[in-house]
DSSP file (Angstrom, degrees, kcal/mol; ACC not computed):
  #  RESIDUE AA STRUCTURE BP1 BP2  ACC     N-H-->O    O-->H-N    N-H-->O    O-->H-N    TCO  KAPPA ALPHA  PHI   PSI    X-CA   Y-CA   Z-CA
    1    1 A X              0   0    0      0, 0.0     2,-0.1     0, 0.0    54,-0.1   0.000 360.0 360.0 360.0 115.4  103.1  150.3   53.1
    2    2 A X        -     0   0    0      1,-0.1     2,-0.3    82,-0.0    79,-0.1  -0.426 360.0-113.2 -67.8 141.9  101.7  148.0   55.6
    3    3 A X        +     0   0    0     77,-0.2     2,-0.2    -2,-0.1    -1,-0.1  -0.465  53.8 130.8 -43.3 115.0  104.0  145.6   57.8
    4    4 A X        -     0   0    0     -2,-0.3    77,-0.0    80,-0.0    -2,-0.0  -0.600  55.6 -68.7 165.5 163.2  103.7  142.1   57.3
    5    5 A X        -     0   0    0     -2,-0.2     6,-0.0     1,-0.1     0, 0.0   0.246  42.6-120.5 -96.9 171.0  105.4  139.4   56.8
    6    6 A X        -     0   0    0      1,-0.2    -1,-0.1     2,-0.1     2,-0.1   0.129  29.0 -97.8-100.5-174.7  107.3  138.5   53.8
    7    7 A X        -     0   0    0      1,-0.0     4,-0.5     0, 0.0    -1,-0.2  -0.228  51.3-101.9 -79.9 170.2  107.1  135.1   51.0
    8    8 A X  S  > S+     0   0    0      2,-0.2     4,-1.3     3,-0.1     5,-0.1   0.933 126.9  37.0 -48.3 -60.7  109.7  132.3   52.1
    9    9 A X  H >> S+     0   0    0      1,-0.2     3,-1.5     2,-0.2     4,-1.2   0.984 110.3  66.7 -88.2 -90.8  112.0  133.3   49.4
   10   10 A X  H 3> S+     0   0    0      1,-0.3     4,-1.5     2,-0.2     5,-0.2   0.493 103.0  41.5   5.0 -43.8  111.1  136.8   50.0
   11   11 A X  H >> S+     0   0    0     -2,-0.8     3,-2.0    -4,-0.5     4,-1.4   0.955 112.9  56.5 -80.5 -67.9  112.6  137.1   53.7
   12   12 A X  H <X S+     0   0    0     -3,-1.5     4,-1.8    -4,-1.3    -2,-0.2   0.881 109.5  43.1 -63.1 -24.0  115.5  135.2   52.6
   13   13 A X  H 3< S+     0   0    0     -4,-1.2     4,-0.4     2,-0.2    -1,-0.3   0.743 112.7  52.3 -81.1 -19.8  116.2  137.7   49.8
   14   14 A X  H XX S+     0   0    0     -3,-2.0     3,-2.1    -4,-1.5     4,-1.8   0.968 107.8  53.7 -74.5 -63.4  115.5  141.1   52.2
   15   15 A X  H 3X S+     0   0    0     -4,-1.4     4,-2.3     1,-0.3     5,-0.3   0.777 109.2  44.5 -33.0 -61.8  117.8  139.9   54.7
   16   16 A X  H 3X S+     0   0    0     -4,-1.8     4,-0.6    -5,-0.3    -1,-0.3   0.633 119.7  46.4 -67.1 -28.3  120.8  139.4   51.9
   17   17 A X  H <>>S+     0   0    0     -3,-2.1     4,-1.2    -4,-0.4     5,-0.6   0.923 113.5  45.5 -95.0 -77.5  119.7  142.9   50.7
   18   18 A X  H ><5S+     0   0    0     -4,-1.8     3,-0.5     1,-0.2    -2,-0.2   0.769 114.7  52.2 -28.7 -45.7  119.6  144.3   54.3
   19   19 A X  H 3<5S+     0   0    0     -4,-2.3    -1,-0.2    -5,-0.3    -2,-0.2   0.804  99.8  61.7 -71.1 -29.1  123.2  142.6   55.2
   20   20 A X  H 3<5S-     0   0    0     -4,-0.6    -1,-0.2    -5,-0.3    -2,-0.2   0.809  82.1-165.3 -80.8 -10.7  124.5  143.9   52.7
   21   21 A X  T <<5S+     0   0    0     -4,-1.2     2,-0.2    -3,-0.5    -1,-0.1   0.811  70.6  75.1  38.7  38.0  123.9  148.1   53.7
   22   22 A X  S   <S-     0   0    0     -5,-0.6    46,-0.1    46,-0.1    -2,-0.0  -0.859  97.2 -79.5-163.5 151.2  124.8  149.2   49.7
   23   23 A X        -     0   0    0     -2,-0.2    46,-0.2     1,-0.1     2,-0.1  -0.147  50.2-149.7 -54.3 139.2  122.8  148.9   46.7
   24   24 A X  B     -A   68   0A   0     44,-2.1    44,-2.1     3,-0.0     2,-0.3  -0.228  15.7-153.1 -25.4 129.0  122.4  145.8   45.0
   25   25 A X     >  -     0   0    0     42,-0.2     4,-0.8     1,-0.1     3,-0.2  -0.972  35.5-111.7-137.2 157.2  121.9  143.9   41.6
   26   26 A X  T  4 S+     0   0    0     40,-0.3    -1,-0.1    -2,-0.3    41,-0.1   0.521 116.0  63.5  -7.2 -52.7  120.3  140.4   40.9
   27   27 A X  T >> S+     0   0    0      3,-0.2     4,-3.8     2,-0.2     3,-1.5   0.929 102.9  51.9 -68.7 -62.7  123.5  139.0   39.8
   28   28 A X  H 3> S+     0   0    0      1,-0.3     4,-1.2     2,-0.2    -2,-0.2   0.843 115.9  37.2 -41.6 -46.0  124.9  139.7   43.6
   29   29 A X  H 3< S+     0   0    0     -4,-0.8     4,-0.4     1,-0.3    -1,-0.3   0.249 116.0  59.9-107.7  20.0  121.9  137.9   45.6
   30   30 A X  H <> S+     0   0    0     -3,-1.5     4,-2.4    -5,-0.1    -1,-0.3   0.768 106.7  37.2 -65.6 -36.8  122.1  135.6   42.9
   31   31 A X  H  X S+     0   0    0     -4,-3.8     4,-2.4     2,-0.2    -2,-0.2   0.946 121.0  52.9 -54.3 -50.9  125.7  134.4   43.4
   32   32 A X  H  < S+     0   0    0     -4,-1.2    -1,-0.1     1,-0.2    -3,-0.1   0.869 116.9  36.6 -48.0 -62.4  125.0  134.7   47.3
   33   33 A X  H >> S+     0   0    0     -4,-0.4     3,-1.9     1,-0.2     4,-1.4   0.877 114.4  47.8 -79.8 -26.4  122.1  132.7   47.2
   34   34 A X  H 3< S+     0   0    0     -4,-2.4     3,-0.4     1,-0.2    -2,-0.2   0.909  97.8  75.2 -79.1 -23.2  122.8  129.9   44.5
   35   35 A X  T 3< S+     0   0    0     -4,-2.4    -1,-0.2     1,-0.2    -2,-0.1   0.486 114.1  29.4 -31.0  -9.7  126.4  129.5   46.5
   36   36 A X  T <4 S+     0   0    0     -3,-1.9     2,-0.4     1,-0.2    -2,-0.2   0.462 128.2   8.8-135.2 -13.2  123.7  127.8   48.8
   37   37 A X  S  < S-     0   0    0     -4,-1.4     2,-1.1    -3,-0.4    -1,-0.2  -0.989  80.6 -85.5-156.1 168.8  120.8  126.3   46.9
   38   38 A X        +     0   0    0     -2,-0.4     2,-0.3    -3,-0.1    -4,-0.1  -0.749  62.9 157.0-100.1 106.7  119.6  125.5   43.5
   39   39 A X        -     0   0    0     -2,-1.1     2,-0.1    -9,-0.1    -2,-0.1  -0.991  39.2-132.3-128.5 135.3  118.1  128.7   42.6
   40   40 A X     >  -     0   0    0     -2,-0.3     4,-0.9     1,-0.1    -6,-0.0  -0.481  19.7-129.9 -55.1 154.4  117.3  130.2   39.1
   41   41 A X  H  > S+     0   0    0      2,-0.2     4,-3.2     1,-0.2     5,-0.1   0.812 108.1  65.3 -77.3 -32.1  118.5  133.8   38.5
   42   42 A X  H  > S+     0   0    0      1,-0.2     4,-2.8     2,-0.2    -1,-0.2   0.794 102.9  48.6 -70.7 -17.6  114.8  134.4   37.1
   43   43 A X  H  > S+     0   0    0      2,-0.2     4,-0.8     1,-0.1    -1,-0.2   0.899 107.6  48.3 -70.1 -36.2  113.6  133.7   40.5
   44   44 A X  H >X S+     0   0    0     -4,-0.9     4,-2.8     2,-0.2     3,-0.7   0.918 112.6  50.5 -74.0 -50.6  115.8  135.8   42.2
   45   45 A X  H 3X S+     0   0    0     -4,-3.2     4,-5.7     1,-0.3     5,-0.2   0.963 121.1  39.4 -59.7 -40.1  114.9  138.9   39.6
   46   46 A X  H 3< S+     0   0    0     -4,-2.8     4,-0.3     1,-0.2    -1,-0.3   0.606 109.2  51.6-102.0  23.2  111.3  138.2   40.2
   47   47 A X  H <X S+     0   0    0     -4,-0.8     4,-0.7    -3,-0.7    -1,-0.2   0.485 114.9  44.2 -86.7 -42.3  111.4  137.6   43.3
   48   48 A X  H  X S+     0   0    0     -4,-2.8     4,-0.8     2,-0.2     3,-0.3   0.891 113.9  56.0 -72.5 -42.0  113.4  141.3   43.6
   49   49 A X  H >X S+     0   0    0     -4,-5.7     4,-2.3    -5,-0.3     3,-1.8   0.915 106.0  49.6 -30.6 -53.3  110.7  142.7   41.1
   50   50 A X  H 3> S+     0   0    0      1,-0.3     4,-1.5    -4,-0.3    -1,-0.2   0.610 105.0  56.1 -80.1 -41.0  108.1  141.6   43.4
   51   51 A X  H 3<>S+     0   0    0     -4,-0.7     5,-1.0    -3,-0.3     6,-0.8   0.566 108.3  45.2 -41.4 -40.9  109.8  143.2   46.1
   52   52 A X  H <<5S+     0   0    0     -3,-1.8    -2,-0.3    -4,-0.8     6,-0.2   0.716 114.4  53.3-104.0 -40.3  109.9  146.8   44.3
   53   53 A X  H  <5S+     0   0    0     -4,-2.3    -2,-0.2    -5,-0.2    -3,-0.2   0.938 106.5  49.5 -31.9 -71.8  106.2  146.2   43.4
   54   54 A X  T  <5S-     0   0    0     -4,-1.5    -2,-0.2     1,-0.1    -1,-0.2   0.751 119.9-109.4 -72.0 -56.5  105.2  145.4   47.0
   55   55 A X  T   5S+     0   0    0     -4,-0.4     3,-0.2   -54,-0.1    -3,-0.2   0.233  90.5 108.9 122.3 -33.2  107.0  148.7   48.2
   56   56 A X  S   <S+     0   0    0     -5,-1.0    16,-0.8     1,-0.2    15,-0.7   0.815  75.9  39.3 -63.6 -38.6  110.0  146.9   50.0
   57   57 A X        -     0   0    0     -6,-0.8    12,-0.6    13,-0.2    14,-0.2  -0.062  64.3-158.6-129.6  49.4  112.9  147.8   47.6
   58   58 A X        +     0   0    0     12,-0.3    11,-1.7    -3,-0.2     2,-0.3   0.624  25.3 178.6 117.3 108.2  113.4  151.0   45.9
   59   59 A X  E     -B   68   0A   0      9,-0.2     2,-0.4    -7,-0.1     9,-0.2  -0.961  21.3-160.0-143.6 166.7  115.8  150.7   42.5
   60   60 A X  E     -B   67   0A   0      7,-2.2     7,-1.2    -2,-0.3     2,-0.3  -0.979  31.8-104.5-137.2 159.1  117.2  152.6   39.7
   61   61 A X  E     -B   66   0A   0     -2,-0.4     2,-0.4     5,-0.2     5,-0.2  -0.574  26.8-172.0 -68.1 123.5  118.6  151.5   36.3
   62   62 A X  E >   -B   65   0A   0      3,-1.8     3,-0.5    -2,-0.3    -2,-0.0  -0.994  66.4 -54.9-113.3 133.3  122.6  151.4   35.7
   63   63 A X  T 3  S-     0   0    0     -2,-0.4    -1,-0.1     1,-0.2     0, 0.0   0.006 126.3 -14.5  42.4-146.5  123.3  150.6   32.1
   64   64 A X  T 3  S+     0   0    0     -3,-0.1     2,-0.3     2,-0.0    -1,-0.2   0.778 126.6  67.6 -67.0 -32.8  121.5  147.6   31.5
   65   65 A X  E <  S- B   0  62A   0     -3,-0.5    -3,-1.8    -4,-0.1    -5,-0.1  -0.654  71.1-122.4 -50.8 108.9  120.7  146.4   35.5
   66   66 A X  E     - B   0  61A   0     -2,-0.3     2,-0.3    -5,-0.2   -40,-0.3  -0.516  22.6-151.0 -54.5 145.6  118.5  147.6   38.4
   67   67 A X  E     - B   0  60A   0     -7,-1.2    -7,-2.2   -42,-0.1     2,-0.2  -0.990  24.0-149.0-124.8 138.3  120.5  148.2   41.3
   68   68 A X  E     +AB  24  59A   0    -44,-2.1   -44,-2.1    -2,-0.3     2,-0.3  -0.629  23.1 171.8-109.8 151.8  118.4  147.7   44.3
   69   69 A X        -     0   0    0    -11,-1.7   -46,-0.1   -12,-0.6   -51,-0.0  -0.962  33.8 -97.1-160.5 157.9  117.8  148.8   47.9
   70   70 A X        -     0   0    0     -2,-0.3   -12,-0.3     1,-0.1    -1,-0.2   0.644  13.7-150.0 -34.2-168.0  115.5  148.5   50.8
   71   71 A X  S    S+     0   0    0    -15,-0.7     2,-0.4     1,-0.7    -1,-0.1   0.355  87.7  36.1-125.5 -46.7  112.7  151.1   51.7
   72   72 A X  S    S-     0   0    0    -16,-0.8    -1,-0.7     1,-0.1     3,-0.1  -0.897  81.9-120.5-121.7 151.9  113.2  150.3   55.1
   73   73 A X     >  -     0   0    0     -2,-0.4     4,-0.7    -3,-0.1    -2,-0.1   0.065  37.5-111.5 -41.7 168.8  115.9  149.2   57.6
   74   74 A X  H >> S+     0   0    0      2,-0.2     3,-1.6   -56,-0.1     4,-1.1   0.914 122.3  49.2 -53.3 -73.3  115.6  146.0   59.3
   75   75 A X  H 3> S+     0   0    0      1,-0.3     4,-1.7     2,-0.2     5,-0.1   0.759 109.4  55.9 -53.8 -23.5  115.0  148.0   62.5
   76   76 A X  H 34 S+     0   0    0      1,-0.3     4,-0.4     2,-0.2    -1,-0.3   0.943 103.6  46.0 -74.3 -53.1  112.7  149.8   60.8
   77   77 A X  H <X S+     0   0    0     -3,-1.6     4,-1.0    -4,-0.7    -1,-0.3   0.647 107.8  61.0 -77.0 -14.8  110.7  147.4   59.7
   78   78 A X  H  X S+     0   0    0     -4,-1.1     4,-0.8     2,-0.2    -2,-0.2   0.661  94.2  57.2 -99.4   6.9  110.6  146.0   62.8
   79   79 A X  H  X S+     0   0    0     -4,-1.7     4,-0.6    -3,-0.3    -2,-0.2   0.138 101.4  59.3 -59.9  -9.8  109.4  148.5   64.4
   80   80 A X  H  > S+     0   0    0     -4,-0.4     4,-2.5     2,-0.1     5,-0.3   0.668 106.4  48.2 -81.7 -36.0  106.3  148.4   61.9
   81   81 A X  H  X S+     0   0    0     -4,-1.0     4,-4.2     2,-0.2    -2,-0.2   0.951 115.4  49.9 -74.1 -29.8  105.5  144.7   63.0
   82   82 A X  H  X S+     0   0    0     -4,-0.8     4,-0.9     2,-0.2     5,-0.2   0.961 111.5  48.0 -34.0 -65.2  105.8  146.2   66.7
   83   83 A X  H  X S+     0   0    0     -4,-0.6     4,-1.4     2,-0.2     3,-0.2   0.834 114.5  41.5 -42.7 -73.6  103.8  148.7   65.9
   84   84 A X  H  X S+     0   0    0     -4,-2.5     4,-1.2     2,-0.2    -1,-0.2   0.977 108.7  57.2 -34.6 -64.3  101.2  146.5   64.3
   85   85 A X  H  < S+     0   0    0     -4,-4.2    -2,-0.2    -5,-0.3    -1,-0.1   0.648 110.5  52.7 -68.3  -8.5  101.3  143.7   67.1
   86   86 A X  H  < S+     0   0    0     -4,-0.9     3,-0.5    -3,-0.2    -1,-0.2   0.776 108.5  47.6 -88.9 -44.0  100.4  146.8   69.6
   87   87 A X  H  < S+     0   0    0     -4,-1.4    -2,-0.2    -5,-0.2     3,-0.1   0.774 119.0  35.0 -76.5 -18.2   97.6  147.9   67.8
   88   88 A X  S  < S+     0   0    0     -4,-1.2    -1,-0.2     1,-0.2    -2,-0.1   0.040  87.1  85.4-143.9  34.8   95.9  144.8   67.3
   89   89 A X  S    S-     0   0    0     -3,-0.5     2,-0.8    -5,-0.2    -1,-0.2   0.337 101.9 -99.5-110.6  -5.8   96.4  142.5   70.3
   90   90 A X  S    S+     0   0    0     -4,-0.2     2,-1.2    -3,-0.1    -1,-0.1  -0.775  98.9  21.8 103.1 -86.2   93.4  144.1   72.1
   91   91 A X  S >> S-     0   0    0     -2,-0.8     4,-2.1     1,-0.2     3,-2.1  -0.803  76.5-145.7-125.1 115.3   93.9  146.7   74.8
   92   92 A X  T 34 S+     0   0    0     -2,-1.2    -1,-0.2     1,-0.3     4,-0.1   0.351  86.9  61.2 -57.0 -14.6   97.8  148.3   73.9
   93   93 A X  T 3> S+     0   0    0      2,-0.1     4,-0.8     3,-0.1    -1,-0.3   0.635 108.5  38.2 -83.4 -15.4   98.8  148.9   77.6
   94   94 A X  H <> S+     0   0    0     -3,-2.1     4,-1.6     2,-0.2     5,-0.4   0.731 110.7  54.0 -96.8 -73.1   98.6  145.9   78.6
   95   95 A X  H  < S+     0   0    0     -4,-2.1    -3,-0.2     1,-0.2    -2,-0.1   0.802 115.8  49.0 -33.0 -20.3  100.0  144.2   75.6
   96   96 A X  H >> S+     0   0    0      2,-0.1     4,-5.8     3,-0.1     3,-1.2   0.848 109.9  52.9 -64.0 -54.5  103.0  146.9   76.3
   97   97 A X  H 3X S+     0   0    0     -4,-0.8     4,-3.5     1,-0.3    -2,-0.2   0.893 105.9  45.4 -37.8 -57.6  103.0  145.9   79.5
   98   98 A X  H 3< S+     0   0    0     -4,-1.6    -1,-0.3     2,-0.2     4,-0.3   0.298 113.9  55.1 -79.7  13.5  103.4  142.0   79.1
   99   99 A X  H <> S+     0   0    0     -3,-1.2     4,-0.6    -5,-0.4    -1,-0.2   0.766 108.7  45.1 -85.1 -54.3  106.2  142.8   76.4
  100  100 A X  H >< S+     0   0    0     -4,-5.8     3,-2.1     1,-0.2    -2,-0.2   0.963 107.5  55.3 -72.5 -39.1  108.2  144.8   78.7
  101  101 A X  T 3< S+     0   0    0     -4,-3.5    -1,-0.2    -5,-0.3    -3,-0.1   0.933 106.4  55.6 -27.6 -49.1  107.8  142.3   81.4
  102  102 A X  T 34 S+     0   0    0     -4,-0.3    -1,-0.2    -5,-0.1    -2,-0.2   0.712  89.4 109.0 -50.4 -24.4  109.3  139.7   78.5
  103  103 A X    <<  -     0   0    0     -3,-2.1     5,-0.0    -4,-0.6    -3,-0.0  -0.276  69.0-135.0 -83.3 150.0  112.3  141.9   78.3
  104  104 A X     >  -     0   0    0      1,-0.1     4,-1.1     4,-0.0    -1,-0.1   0.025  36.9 -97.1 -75.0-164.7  115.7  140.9   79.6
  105  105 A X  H  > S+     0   0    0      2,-0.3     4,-1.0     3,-0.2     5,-0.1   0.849 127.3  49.0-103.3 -34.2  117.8  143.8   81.8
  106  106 A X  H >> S+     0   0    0      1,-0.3     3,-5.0     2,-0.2     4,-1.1   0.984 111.6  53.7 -72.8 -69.9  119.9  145.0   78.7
  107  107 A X  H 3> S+     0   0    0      1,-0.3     4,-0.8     2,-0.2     3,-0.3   0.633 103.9  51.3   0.7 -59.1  116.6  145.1   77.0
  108  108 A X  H 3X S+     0   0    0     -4,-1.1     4,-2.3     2,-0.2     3,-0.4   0.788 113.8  46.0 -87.3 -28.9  115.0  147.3   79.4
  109  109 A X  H <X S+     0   0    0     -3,-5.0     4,-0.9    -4,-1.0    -1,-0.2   0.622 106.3  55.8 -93.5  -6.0  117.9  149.8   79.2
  110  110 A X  H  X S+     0   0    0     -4,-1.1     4,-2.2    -3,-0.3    -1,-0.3   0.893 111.0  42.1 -72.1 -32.6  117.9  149.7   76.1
  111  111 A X  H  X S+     0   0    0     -4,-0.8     4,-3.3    -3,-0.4    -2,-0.2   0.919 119.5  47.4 -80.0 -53.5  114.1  150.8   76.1
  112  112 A X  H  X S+     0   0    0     -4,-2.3     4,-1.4     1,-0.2    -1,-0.2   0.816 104.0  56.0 -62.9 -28.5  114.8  153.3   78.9
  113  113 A X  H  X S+     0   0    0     -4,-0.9     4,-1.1     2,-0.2     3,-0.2   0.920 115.0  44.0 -70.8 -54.6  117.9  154.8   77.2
  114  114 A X  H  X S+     0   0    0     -4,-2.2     4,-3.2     1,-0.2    -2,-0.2   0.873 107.4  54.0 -66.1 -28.0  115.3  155.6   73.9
  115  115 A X  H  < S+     0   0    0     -4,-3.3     4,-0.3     2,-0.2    -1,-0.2   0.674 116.5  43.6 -87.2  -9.3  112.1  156.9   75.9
  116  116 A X  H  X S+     0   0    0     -4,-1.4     4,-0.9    -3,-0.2    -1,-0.2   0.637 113.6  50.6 -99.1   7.0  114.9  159.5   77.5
  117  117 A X  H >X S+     0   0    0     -4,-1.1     3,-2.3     1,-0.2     4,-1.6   0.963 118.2  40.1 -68.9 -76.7  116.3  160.1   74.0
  118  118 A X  H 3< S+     0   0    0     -4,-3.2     4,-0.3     1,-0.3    -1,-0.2   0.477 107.6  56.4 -69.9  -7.6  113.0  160.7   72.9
  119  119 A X  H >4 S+     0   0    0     -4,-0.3     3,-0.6     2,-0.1    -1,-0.3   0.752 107.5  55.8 -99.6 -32.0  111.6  162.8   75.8
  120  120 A X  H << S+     0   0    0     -3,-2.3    -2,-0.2    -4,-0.9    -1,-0.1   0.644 107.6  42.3 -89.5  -7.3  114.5  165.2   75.2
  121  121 A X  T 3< S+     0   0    0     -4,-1.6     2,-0.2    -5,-0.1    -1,-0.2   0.648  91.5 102.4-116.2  20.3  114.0  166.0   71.5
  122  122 A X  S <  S-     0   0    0     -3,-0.6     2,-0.4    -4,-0.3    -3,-0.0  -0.754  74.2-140.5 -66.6 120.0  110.2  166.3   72.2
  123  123 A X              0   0    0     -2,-0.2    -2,-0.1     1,-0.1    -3,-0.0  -0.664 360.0 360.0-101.1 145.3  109.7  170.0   72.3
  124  124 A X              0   0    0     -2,-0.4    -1,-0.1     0, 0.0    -2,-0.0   0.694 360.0 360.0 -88.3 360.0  107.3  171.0   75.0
């Protein structure tokens, strides 16, 4: 499943999915979301459908409902648009480069804290 980026309604409705870190039904990010707009419930189901189509949300039937959840993590998935925007920004060390430049100090330790995470459970 390729990265990239979600519908308008789409986004809002992985995020409420995402926040919530346990599976899901219609009825929930419908209450969630019509508490804030004038939304139909059939928008919201096929909006979640559309979702499971796509690859984004993963469900199983209880009784009469899907209850839904991601495929991917937030982080996860944003680490596929990373991942993307490195590959296809033209020459991927420099486009590293000018990222990490961008980064603030916590940022950078954060970055440094993962490449020695990852260098030690890299077997040689």
């Amino acid at each position: 499943m390729a990265a990239r980026g979600f519908g308008e309604l789409e986004a809002v409705v992985i995020e409420r999915i995402w926040d919530r870190a346990e599976k899901t039904t219609v009825r929930e990010i419908f209450t969630d979301l019509s508490a804030e707009r004038d939304i139909a419930y059939t928008t919201v189901m096929s909006t979640m459908d559309n979702l499971h189509r796509k690859g984004w949300l993963q469900r199983e039937r209880v009784g009469k409902a899907y209850h839904y959840w991601p495929s991917l993590t937030r982080e996860e998935y944003s680490a596929q648009l990373m991942r993307e925007a490195l590959g296809s920004g033209g020459r991927s060390d420099l486009v590293l480069a000018h990222f990490v430049e961008q980064m603030s100090p916590e940022e950078s330790d954060g970055l440094r804290a993962a490449l020695r995470k990852l260098s030690r459970a890299k077997p040689k």
